[in-house]
C-alpha positions in Angstrom: 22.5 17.4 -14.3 21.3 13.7 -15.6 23.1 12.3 -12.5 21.0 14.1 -10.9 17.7 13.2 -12.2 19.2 9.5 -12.2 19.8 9.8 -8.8 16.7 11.2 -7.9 14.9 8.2 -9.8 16.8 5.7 -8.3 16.2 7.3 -5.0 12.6 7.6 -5.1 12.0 4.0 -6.5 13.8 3.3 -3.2 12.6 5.6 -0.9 8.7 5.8 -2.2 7.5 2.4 -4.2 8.6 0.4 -0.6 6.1 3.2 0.7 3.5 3.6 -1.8 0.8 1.1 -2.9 1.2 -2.1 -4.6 1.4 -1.4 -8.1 2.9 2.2 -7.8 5.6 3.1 -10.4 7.5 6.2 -10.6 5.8 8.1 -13.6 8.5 10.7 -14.2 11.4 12.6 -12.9 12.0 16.6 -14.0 13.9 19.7 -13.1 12.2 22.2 -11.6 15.2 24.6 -11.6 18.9 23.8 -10.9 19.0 22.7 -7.7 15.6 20.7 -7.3 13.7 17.9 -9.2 10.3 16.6 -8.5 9.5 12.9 -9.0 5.8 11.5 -9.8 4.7 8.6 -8.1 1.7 6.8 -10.4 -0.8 4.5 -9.4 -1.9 1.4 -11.8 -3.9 3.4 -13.5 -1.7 6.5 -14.1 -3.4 8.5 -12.1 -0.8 10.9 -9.7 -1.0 9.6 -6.4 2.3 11.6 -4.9 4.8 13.5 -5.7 8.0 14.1 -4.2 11.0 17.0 -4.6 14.6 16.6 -4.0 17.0 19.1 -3.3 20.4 18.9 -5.0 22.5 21.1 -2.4 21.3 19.2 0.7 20.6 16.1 -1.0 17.0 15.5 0.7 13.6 13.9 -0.7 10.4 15.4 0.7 7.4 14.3 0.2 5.4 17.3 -1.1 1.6 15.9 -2.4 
């Protein structure tokens, strides 16, 4: 399960920051049950600018805010 959320961190910083404005950081990664985790993509200011799920059985990120 922490590969998981490790992966999903590394993944997003990859995926999303070469997407998201300058300045972006990834402000946490979470289960939201066994088989998903959502990532939060921060702006300079902390505020939540998107957020992002991935799915541990068919390993995709999706863009859900």
């Amino acid at each position: 399960m922490e590969r998981f959320l490790k992966r999903t961190a590394r993944i997003a910083e990859g995926q999303i920051i070469g997407n998201a404005p300058d300045g972006a950081r990834i402000g946490g990664v979470r289960f939201t049950d066994d088989w998903t985790a959502e990532a939060d993509v921060l702006s300079t200011d902390g505020v939540l600018i998107q957020r992002y799920t991935a799915d541990r059985h068919t390993g995709t990120l999706r863009r859900v805010m």
